[in-house]
C-alpha positions as CSV (number, residue, x, y, z in Angstrom):
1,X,0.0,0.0,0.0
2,X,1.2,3.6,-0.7
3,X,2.2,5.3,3.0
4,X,0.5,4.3,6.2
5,X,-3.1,3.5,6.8
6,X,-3.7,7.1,8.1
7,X,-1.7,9.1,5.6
8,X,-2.8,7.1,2.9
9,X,-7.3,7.9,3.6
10,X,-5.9,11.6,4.1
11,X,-4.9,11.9,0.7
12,X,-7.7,9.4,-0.4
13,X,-10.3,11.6,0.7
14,X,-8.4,15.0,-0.4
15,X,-8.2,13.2,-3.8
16,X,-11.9,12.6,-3.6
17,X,-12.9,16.0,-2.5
18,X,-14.6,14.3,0.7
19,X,-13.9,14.6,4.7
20,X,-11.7,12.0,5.8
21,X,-13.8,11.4,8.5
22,X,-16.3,10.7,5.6
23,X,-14.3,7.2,4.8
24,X,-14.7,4.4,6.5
25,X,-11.7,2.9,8.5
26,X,-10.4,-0.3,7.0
27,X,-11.7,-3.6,8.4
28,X,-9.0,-5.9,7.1
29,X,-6.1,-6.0,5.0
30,X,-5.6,-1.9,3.8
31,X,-5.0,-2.5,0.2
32,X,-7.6,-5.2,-0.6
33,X,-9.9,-2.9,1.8
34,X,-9.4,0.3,0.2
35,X,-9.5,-1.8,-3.7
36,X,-13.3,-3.0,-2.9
37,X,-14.1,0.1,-1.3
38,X,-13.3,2.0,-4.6
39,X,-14.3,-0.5,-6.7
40,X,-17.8,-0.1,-5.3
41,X,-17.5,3.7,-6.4
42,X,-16.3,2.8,-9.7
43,X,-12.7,3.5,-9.2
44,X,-9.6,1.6,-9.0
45,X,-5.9,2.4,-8.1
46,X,-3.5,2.3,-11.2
47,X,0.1,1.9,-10.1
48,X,2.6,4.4,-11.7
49,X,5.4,3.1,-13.3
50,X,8.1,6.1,-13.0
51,X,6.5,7.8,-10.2
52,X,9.4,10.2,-10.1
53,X,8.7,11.8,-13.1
54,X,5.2,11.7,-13.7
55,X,3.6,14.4,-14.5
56,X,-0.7,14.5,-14.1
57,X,-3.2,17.8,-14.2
58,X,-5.3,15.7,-11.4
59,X,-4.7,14.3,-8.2
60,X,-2.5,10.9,-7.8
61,X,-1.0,9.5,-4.4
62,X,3.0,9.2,-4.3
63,X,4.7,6.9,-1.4
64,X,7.6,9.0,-0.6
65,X,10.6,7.8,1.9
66,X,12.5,9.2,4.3
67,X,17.2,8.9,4.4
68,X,15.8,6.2,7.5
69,X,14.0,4.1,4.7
70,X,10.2,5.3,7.1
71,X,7.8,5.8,3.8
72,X,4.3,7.9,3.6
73,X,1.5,8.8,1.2
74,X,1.5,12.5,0.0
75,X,-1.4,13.6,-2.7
76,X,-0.1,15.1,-5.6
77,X,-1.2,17.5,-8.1
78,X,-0.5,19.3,-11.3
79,X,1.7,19.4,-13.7
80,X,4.9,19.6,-13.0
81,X,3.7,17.8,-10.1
82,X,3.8,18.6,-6.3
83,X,2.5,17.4,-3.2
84,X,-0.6,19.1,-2.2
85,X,-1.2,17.6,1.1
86,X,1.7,15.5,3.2
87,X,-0.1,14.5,6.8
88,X,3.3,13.1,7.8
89,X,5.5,15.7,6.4
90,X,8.0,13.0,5.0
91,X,8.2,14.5,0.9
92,X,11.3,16.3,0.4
93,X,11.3,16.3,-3.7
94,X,10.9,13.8,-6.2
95,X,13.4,11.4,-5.6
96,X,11.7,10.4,-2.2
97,X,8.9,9.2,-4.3
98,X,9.0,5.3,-4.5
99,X,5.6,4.6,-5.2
100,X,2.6,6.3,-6.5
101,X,-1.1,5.4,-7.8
102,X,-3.5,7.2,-9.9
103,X,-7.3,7.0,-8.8
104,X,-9.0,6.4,-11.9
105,X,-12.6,5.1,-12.9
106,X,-13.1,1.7,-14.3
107,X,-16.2,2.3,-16.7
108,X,-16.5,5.8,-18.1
109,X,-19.8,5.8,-19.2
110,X,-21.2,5.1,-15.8
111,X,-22.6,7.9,-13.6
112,X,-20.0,9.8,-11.4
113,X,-22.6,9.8,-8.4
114,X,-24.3,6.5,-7.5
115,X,-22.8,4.6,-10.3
116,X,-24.0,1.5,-10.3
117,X,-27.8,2.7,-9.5
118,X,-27.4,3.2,-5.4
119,X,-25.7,4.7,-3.0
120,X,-22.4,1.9,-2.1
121,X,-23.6,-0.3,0.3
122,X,-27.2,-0.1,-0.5
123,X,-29.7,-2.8,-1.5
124,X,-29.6,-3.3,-4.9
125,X,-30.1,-5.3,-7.8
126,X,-28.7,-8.5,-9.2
127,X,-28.4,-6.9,-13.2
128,X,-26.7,-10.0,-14.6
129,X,-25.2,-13.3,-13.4
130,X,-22.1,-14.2,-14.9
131,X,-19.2,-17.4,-14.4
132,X,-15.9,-18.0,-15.6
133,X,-14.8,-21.7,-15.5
134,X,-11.2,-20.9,-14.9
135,X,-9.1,-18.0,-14.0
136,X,-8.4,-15.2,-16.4
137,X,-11.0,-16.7,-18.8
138,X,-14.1,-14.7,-20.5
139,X,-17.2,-14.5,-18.5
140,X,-20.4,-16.0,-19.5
141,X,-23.7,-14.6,-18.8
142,X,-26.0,-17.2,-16.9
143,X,-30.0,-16.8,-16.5
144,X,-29.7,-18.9,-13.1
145,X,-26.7,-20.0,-10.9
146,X,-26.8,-22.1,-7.5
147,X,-24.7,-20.8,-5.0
148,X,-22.4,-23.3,-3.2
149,X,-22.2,-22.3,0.6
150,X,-19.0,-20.9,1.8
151,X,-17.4,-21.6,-2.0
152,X,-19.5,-19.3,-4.8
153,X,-21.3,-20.2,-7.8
154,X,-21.8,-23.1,-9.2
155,X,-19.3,-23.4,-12.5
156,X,-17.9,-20.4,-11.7
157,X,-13.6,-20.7,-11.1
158,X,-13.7,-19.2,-7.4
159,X,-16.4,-22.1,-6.4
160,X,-13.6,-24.8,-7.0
161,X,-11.0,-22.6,-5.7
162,X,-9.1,-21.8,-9.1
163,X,-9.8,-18.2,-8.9
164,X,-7.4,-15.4,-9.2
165,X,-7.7,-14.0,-5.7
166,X,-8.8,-17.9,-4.4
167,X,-7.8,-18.1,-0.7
168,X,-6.8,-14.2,-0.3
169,X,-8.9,-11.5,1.3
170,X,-12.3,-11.5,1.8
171,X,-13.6,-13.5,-0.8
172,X,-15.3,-12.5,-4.2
C-alpha cells in the first residue's frame, strides 16, 4: 500500500474531494480494503510506473521515503507535479517518491454519483449473473446460478478454488 493507513485515507479523501472522517476505516487488510471500497464507487488504483517523473493535471498518491528508509502517502497535483497535502511531512522532492497510484474510474460511461444505481452499500439489484470456469477466462452470462455455501457459484472458477484472488482477502 502507498504510505500508512492514516496518511494514505488523508490523501484518499483529499483526492476525492470528501472529509476524511467521511471514509470508513479499513476492516482488514488496507489494500484489498481500500481496492473493494473503490471499486464499489467505480474506481480503481493504477500503479505508476516512473513515479518520479510523472507528470498529471489531477490528483495521484505518491509513497515517498525518508534517508531512515520510514515511507508515507503525500497527494499530488498538477503538472509539473507537487504534493498538495503531506499529513506526515516525509516528501522532500521527487526522488523520495518510491511509489505512487493514480485514482481512476473503471467504466467511463457510468454515472459519477451512484454509479451503479445506489448509493455503495445499498440494497440493490442483481443486473446480470455471470461465471468463468477458470481464471483469467471470459465470463459467460447465466440466466440462473446455484450458490455453493462458503465456496460461490456453481461453474464459476472461485467455487472450486481456481480463482485469481482464491484463498486471499475477503472472498469474491
Amino acid at each position: 500500500m502507498v504510505g500508512s493507513e492514516t496518511s494514505f485515507r488523508a490523501c484518499l479523501a483529499g483526492a476525492l474531494g470528501a472529509p476524511v472522517d467521511d471514509l470508513p476505516l479499513p476492516e482488514f487488510d488496507p489494500e484489498i480494503f481500500w481496492r473493494h471500497w473503490l471499486a464499489a464507487r467505480n474506481l480503481g488504483l493504477v500503479p505508476i510506473a516512473d513515479p518520479a517523473v510523472f507528470e498529471w493535471p489531477g490528483y495521484w498518491i505518491a509513497a515517498s521515503a525518508d534517508a531512515a528508509g520510514g515511507r508515507d502517502a503525500v497527494l499530488m497535483f498538477g503538472a509539473p507535479s507537487g504534493p498538495l497535502l503531506d499529513p506526515s511531512g516525509i516528501f522532500r522532492n521527487n526522488d523520495s517518491i518510491v511509489e505512487a497510484v493514480a485514482i481512476a474510474p473503471f467504466d467511463l460511461g457510468l454515472a459519477l454519483v451512484s454509479p451503479y444505481g445506489a448509493a455503495p452499500g445499498a440494497n440493490g439489484v442483481v443486473a446480470g449473473l455471470v461465471v468463468a470456469p477458470v481464471a483469467t477466462g471470459a465470463l459467460v452470462r447465466v440466466e440462473e446460478a446455484r450458490a455453493v455455501v462458503d465456496r460461490g457459484l456453481e461453474g464459476d472458477r472461485y467455487e472450486i478454488g481456481a480463482g485469481t484472488f482464491s484463498g486471499t482477502g475477503r472472498g469474491y
